[in-house]
Biopython code that builds the backbone (N, CA, C, O; Angstrom):
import numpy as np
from Bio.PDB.StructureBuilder import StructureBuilder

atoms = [
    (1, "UNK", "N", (16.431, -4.258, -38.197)),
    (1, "UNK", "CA", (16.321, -5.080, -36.994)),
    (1, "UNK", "C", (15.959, -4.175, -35.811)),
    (1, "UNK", "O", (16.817, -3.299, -35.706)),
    (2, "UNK", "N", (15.083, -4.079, -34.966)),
    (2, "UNK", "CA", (14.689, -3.437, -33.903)),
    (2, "UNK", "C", (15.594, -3.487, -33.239)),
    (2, "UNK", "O", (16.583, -4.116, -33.614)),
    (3, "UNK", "N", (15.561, -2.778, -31.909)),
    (3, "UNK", "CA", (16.345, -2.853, -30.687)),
    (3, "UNK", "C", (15.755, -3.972, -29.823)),
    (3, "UNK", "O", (14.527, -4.026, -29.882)),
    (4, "UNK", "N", (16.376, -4.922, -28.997)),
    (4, "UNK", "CA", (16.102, -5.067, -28.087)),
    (4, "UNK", "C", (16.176, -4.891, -27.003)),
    (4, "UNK", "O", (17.215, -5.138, -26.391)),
    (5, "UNK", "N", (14.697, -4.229, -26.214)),
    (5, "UNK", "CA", (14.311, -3.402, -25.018)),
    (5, "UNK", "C", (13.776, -4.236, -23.946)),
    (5, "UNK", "O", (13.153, -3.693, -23.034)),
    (6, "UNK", "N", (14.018, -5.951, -23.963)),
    (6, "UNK", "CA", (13.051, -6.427, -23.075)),
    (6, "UNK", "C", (13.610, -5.978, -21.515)),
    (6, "UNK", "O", (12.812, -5.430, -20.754)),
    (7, "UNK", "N", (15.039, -6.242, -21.072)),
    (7, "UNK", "CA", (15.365, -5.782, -20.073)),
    (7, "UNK", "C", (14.691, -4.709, -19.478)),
    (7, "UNK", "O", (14.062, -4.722, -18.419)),
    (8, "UNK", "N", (14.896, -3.675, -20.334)),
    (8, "UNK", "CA", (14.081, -2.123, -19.512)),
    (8, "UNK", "C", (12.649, -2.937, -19.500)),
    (8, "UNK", "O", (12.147, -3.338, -18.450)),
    (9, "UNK", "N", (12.203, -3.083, -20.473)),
    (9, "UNK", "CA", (10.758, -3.243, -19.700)),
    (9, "UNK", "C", (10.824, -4.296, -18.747)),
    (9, "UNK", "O", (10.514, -3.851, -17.642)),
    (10, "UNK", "N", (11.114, -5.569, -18.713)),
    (10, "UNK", "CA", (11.374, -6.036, -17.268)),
    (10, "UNK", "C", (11.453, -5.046, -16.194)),
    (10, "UNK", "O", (10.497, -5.112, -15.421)),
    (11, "UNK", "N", (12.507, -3.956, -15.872)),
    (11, "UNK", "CA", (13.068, -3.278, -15.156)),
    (11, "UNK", "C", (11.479, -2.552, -14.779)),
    (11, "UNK", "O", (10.795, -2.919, -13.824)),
    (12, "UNK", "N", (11.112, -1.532, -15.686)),
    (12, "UNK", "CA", (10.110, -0.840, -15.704)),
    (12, "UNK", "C", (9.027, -1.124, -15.095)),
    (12, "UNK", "O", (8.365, -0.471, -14.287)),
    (13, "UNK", "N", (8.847, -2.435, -15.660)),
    (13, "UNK", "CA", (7.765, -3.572, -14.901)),
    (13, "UNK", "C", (7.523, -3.621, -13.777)),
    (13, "UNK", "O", (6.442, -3.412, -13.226)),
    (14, "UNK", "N", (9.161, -4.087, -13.039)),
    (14, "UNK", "CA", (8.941, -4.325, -11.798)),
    (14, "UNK", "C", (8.728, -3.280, -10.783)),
    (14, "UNK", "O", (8.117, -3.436, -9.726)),
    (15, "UNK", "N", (9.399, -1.991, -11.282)),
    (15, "UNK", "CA", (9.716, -0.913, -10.853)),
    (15, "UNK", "C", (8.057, -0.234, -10.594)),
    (15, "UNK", "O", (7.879, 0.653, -9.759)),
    (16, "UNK", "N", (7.168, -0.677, -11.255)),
    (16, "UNK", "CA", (6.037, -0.126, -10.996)),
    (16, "UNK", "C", (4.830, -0.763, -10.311)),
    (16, "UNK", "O", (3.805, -0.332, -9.783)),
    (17, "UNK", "N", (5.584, -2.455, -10.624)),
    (17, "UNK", "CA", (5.172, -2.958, -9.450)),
    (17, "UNK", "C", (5.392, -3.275, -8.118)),
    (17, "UNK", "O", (4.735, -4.046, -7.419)),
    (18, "UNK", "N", (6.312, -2.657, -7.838)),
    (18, "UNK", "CA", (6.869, -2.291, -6.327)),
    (18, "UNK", "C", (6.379, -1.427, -6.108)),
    (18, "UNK", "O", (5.468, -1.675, -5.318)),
    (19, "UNK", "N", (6.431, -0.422, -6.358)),
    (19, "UNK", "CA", (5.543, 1.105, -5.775)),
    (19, "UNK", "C", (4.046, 0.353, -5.804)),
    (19, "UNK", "O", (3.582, 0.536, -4.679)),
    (20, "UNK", "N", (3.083, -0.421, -6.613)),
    (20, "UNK", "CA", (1.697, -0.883, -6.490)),
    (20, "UNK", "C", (1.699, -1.279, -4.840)),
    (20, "UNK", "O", (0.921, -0.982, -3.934)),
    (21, "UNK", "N", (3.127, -2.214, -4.883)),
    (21, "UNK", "CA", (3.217, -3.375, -3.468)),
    (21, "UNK", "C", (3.250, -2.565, -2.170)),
    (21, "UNK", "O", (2.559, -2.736, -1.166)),
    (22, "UNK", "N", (3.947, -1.889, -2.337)),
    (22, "UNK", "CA", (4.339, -0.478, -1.368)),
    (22, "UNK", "C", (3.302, -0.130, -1.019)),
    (22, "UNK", "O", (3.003, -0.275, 0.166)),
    (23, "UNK", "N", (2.286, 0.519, -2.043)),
    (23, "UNK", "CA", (1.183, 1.504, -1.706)),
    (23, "UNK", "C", (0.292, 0.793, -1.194)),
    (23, "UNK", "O", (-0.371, 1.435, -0.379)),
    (24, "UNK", "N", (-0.107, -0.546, -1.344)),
    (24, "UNK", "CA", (-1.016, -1.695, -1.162)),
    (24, "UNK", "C", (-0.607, -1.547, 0.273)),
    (24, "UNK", "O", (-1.224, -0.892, 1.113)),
    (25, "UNK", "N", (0.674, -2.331, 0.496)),
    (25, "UNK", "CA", (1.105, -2.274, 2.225)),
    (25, "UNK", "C", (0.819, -1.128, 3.033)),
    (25, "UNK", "O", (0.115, -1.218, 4.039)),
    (26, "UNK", "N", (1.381, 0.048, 2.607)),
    (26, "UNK", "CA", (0.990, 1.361, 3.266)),
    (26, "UNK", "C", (-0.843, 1.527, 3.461)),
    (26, "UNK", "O", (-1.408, 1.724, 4.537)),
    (27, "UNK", "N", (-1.449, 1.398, 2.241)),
    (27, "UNK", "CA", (-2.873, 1.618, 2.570)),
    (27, "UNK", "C", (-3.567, 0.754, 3.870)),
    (27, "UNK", "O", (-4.237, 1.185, 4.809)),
    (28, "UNK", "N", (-3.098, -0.770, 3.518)),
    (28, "UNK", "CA", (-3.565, -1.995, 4.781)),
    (28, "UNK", "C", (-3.215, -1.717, 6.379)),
    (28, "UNK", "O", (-3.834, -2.175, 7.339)),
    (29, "UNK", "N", (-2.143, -0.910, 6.406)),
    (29, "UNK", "CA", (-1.477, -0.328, 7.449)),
    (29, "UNK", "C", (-2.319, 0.818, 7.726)),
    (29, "UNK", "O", (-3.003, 0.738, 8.747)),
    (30, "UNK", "N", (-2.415, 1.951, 6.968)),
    (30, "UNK", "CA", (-3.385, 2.977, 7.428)),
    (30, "UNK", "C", (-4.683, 2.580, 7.544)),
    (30, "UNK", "O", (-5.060, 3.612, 8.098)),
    (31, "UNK", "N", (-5.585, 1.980, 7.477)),
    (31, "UNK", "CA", (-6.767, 1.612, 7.259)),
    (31, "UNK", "C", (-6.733, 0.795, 8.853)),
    (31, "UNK", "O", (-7.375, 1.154, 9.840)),
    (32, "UNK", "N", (-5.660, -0.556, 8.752)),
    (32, "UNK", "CA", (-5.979, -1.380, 10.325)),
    (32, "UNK", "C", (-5.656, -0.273, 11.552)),
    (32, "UNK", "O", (-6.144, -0.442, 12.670)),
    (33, "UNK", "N", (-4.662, 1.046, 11.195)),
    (33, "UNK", "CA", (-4.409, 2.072, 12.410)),
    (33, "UNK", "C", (-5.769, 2.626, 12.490)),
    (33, "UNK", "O", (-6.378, 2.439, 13.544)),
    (34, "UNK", "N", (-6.378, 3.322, 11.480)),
    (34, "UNK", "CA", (-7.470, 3.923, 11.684)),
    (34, "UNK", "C", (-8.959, 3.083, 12.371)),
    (34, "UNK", "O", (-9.779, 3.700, 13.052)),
    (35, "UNK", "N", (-9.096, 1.537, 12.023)),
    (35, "UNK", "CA", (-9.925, 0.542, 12.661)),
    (35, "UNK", "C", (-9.521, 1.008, 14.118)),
    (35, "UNK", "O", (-10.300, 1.734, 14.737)),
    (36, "UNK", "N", (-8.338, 0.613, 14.673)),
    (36, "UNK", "CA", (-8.333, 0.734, 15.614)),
    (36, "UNK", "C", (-8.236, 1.740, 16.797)),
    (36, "UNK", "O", (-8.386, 1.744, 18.019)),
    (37, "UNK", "N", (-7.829, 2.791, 15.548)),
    (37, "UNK", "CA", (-8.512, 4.346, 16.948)),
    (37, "UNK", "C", (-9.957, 4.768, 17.104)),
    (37, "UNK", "O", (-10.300, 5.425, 18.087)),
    (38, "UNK", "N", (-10.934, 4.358, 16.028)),
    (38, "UNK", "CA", (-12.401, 4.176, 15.622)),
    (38, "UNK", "C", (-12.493, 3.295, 17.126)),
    (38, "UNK", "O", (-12.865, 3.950, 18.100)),
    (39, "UNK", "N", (-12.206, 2.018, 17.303)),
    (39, "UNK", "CA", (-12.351, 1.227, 17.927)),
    (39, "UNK", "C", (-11.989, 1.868, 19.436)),
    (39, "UNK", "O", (-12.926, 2.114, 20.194)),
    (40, "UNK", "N", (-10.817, 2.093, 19.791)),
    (40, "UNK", "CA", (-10.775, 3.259, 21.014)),
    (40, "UNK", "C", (-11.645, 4.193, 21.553)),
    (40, "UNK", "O", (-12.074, 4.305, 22.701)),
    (41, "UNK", "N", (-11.912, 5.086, 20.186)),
    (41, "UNK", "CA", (-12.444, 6.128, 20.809)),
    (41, "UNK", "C", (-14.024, 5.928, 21.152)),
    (41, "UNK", "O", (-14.534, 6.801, 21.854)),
    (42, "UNK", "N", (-14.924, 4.731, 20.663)),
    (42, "UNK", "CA", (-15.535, 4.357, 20.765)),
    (42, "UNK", "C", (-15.844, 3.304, 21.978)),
    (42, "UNK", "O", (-16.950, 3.066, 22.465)),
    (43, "UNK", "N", (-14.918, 2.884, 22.245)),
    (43, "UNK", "CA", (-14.555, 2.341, 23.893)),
    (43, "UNK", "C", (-14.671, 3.578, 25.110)),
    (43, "UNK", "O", (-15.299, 3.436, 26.159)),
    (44, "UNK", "N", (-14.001, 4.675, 24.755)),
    (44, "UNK", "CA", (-14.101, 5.722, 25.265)),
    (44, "UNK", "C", (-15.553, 6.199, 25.609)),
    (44, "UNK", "O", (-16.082, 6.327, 26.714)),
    (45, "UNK", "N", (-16.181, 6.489, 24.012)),
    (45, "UNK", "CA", (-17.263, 7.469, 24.121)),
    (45, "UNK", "C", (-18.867, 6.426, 25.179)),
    (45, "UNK", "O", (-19.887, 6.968, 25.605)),
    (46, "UNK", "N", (-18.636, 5.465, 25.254)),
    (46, "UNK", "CA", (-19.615, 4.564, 26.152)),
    (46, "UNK", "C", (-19.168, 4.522, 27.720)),
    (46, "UNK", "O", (-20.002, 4.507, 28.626)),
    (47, "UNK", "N", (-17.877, 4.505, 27.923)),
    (47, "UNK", "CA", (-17.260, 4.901, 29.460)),
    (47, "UNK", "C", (-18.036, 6.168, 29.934)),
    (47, "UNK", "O", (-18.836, 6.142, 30.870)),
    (48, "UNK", "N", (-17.755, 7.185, 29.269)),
    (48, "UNK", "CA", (-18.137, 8.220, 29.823)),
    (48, "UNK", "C", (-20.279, 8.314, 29.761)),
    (48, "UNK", "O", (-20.870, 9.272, 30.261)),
]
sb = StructureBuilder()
sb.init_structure("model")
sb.init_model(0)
sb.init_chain("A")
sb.init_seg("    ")
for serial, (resi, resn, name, xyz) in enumerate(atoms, 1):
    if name == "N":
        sb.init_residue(resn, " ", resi, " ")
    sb.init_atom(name, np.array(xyz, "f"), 0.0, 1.0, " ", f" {name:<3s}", serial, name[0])
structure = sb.get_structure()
């Protein structure tokens, strides 16, 4: 009779899909900061 492992992999599962969710959020976050200093400094570079 095998073991049953579904729990851990549940666990495992989710566990690696949180870090995906994480990194997803973190990237959308760095990307709209960086739009918007692009966007600044470019406000800038036409002032002068």
């Amino acid at each position: 009779m095998p073991a049953d492992t579904m729990t851990e992999m549940i666990l495992g599962f989710s566990v690696i899909m949180g870090v995906l969710v994480v990194y997803i959020l973190t990237l959308a976050a760095r990307i709209r900061r960086a739009q918007a200093k692009d966007e600044f400094s470019s406000e800038n570079q036409s002032e002068s």
